[in-house]
N, C-alpha and C positions, 0 to 999 in steps of 0.2 A: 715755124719757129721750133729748133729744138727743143726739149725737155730743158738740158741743164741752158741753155738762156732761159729760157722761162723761170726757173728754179733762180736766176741770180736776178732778175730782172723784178717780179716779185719781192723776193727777198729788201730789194735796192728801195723797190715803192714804200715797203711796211718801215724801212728806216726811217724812209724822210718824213712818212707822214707821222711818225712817234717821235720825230727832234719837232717838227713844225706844233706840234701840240705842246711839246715842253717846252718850246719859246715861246709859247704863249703864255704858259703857265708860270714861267721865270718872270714876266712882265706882270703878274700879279702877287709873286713873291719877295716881297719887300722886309720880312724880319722872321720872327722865328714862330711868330703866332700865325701868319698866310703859311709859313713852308708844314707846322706840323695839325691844321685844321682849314686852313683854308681864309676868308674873311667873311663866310656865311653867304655867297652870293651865288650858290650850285644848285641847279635844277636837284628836287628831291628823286627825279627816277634816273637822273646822271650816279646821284650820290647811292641810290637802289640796285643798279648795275655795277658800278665801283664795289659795292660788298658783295654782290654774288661774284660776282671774279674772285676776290678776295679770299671766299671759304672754297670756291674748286678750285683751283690753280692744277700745277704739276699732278699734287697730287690725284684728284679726280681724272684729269687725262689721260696721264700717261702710268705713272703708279699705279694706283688703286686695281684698273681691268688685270693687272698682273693676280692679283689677289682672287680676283674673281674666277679669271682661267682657271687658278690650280685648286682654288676651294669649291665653288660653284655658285647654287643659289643662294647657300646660306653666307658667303661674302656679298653676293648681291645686296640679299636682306642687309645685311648690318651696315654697309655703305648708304645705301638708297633710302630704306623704307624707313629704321631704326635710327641712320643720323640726318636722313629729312625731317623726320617730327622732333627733334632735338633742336636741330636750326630752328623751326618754327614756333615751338614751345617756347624759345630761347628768347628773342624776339619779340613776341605776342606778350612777355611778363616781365619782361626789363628795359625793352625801348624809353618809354616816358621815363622811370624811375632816373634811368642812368643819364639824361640828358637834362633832368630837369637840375639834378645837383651839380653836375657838370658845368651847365651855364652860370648858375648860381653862384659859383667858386670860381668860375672863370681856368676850368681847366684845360691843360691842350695835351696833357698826357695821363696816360690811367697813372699812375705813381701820382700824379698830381691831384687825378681825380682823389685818389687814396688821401692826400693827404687834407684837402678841403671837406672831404667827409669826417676822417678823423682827428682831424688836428694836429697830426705826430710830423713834424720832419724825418727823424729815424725811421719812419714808416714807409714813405714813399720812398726814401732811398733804396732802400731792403728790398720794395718791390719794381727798381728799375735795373736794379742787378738780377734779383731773379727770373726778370723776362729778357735777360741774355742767353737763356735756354730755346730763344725763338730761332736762334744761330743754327740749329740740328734742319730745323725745317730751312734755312736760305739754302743750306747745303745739297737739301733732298732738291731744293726745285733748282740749284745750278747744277748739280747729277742729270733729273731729266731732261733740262733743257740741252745738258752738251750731247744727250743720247740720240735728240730728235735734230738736234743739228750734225751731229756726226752720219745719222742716217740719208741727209739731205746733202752734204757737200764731201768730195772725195779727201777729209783731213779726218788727223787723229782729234779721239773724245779731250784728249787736255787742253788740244789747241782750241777745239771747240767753248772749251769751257773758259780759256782767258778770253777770247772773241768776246762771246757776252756776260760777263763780268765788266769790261770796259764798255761795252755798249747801255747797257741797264744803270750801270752807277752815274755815266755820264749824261745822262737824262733824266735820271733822279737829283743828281747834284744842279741842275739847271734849278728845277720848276719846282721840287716838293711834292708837297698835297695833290695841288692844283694838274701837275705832269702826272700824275697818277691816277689822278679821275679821267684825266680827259684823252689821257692813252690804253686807259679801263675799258670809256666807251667802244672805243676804237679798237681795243682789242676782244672782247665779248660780243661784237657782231659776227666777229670771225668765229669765236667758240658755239652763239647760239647755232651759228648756219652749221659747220662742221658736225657740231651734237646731233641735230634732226637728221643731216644726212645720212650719217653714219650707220645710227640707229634702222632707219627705214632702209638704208640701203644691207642689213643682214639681217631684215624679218624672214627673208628666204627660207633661212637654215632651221624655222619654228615652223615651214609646210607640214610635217608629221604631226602638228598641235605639239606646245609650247615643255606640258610637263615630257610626254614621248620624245622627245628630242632630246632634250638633257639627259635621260633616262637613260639612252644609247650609250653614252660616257660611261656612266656608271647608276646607281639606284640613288649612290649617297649623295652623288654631282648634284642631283633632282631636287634634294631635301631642304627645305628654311634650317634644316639641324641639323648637320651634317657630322655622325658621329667618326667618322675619320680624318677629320680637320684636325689639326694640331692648336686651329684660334677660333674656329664658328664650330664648336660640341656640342653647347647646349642654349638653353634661351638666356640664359643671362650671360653668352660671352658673344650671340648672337644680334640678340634686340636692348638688354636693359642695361647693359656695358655701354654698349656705343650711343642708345639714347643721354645717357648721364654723360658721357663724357664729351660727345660733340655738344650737348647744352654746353658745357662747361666753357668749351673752346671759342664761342661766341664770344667770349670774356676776356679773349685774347687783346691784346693792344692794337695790334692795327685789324681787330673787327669791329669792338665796341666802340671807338672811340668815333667811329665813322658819323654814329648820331650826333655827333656834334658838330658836323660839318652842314646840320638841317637848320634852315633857316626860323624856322615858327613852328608851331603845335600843329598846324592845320599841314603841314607838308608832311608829319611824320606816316599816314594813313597810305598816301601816296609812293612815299619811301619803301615801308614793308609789301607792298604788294609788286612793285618794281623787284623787291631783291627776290620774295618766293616766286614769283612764274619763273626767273630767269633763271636760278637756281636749281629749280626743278627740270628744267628744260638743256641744264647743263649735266647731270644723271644720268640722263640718256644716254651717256657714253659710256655710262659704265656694263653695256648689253657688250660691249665689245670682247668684253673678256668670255663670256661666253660663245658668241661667234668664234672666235679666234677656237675653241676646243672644237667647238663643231666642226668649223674647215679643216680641221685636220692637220693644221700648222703646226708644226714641231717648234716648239720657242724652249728655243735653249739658257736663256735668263727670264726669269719672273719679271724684272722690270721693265725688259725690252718688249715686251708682252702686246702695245699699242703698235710698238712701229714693224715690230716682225709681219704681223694680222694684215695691216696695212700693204705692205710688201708686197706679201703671197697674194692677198685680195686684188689687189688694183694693179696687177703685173703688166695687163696690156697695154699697148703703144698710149690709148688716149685716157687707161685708167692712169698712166704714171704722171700725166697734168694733173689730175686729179688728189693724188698723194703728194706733192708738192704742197699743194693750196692749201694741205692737212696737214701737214708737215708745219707749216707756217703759224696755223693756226692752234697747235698744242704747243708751239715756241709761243705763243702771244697769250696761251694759259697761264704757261711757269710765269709770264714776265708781271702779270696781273698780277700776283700774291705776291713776288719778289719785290717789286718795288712796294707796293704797301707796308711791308716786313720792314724796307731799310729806314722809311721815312717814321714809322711809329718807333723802329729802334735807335735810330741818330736822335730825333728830338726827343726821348725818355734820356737818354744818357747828356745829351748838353743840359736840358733844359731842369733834371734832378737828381745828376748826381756833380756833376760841373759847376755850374752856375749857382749853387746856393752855395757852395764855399769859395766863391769868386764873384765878388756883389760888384754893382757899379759897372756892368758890363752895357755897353749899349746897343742895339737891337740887330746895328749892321754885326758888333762882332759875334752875339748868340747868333745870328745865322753863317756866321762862317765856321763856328764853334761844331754847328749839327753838319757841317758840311765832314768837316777834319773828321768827324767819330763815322762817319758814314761810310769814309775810305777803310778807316781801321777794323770796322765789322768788316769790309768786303775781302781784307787780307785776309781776317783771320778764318772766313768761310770759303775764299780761293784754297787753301794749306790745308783745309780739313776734307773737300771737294777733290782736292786734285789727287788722292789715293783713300774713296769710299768705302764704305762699310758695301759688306756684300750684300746685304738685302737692306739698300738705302729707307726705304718704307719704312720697316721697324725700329730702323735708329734716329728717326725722325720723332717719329709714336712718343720715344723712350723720353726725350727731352720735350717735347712740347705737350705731351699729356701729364707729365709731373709740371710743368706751367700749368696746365688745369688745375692739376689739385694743388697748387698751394694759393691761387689767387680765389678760386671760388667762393669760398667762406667770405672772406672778408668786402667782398664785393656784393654778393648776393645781401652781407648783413647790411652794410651799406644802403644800396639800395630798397630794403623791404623794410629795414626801422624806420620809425618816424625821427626818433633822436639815439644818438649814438654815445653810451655810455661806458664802450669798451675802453679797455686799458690797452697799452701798446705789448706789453705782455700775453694779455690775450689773442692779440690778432697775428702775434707771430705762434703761439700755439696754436691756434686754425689753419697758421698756413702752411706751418712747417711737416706739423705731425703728417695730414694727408699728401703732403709729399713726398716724403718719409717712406710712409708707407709704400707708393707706390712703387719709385725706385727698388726696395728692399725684395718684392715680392717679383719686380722682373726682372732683375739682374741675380738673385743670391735664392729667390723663394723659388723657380720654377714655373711661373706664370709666364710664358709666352707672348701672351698675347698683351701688349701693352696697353689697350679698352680695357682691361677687365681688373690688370692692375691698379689703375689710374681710377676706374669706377669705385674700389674696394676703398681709394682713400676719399675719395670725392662724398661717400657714401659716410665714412669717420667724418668728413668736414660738416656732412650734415648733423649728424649728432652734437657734433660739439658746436655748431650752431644753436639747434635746442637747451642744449645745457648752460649755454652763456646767458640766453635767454629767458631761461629760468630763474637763474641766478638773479640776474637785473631783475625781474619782477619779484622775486622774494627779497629785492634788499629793498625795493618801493614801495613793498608793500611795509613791509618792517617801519618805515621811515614813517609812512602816514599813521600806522598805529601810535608808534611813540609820539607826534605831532596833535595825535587826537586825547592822549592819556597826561 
């Protein structure tokens, strides 16, 4: 068998087995609460692989090694080691909280959650529009995905990129939740196995022992600090940026909300330990970008960076089955985070900002409701996709890490009070200011690097966390004195 039959014949299997999963999934979506959480009946280590897909996607695959190529270890560091302990930090202190008010409220979207925590309708509206900045990221991952499908089939990247645009929406529009977990499974088998491969298949290029090798590049290539980095200079744009802000990003909509797709208390233990090994083990790709410098591959764009490496590496006759199989499987990374993105973003937009000023709807029309807003995201991220920014990565960064900092505060307070005595005033102070900030410092301040912006406001949302806090308790405490006097 030829290569390209092979490469279409593949290709043909990974379709059908991702519509057969979403006509499954369509057959348990019956209204808008199965399409945007599911109806509670999902193995907890189904629903633990569905979110580590989720936080790698595009990015981790085929992005990020771009970053690591041209920075070195200290991109390493701040992808791996510094937004590994964030994920798990993230996790380990907001799992329970966020699931227990969730159920409580009977939420199926963060703006929802938001607003069964604080009571404002104005409030979750506010924050189902401001997680329309998840839009920057559908873009970066239908970027990477038309790159690794252009790399694979003899068409151009646009044509690439309507290809799946219609393929992704049309199996998201089927099944929901339920098509997204269960084409998660199905697509993170391919990512664990391609990750180990990969990995172990360029320990080769660390025979001189691991720091000598990097060293060859350059001294700085070597360093967790890399003072010739334009975005990994020092330790806090290296480790405590990207720790603070991938915590942050856990927060996102279609990461957190996933706990609520967990059946019982007793499942959540099983959940976290499903999503860290898998997670961990999807990392491993990010050694590629260092490979890729050591082989000596001339990559002429940063973000073609996975599929260049790939190319020059597996050139011979039976390594090119082999980049095929690869090739497939960093398409079935982007598609993991992509559809989870559309179905947390279609059901925030029907379900709070639609539907409460259109009452009386009944359960068939909200799910056709999240269907309609799921096409109109897909337009408006085809038109934004189809002439990218030149280093899709950090214009990714720019919008979905100002989604960090304006939801953190309010969520994290959420979560960590026992009762919730803020005003709607306040929570839009928390969430605007540190977004504010961020944008201001990387578009107009000169910070580059979008972590470190996004940390600097995330770091303001802490503060005025404290200060809100304070507040409440000196006006409690105030109350009980005058109550005693």
């Amino acid at each position: 068998m030829s290569v390209e039959i092979f490469k279409y014949l593949m290709t043909a299997i990974f379709v059908i087995i991702t519509f057969y999963f979403s006509y499954i999934g369509m057959k348990k979506t019956k209204c808008l609460k199965s399409f945007a959480i599911g109806n509670g009946d999902m193995s907890p280590y189904i629903i633990g692989i569905t979110m580590a897909s989720s936080i790698a996607s595009t990015a981790t695959f085929v992005i990020n090694p771009g970053f690591v190529y041209t920075h070195g270890l200290s991109a390493l560091a701040h992808y791996a080691i510094a937004g590994g302990l964030g994920v798990i930090t993230a996790f380990l202190l907001l799992t329970n909280g966020f699931r227990k008010h969730g159920v409580s409220s009977g939420a199926l979207t963060l703006p929802s959650w938001i607003q069964g925590r604080y009571g404002h309708r104005s409030l979750s509206t506010f924050f189902a529009i401001t997680n329309l900045l998840s839009i920057t990221f559908v873009v970066l991952i239908l970027v990477g995905c038309s790159i690794i499908f252009k790399s694979m089939f003899p068409i151009s990247q646009n044509m690439a990129l309507t290809l799946i645009l219609l393929f992704v929406f049309a199996y998201v529009l089927m099944g929901g939740t339920y098509a997204h977990a269960y084409t998660n499974t199905f697509q993170s088998i391919l990512m664990l196995g391609i990750s180990i491969c990969l990995f172990v298949g360029g320990l080769k290029y660390f025979d001189g022992g691991f720091f000598t090798s990097l060293e060859s590049v350059s001294q700085n290539f070597a360093k967790f600090i890399n003072p010739e980095s334009s975005l990994y200079y020092d330790f806090f744009s290296v480790f405590l940026s990207s720790f603070i802000v991938t915590f942050a990003l856990m927060l996102q909509p279609h990461i957190i909300t996933k706990v609520l797709y967990i059946k019982s208390d007793k499942d959540v233990k099983k959940f976290l330990l499903s999503t860290f090994l898998t997670y961990i083990c999807f990392n491993l790709v990010l050694f590629v970008g260092l490979y890729a410098q050591l082989s000596g591959v001339e990559v002429i764009r940063q973000d073609a960076t996975m599929a260049q490496y790939l190319l020059f590496e597996y050139s011979s006759p039976i390594g090119k089955y082999f980049v095929s199989f690869v090739f497939l499987a960093l398409f079935a990374a982007g598609l993991s985070t992509l559809d989870g993105i559309l179905v947390a973003l279609s059901s925030m937009v029907a379900n709070d900002i639609f539907i409460p000023f259109k009452k009386n709807l009944t359960s068939e029309q909200s799910l056709s409701l999240s269907r309609y807003v799921l096409v109109a995201i897909g337009l408006i991220s085809f038109a934004i996709a189809w002439s990218p920014p030149k280093l899709v990565g950090l214009f990714a960064q720019k919008g979905v890490y100002g989604l960090a900092a304006a939801t953190f505060g309010p969520i994290v307070l959420g979560i960590l009070s026992k009762k919730t005595y803020y005003s709607v005033t306040s929570m839009f102070v928390i969430s605007v200011v540190p977004a504010s900030i961020h944008f201001y410092l990387n578009i107009w301040g000169g910070v580059l690097n979008p972590s470190v912006s996004a940390a600097y406001g995330i770091i303001c949302s802490i503060g005025l966390i404290v200060l809100f806090k304070a507040k409440v308790f000196l006006n409690n405490s105030t109350n009980l004195q005058e109550q005693k006097s």
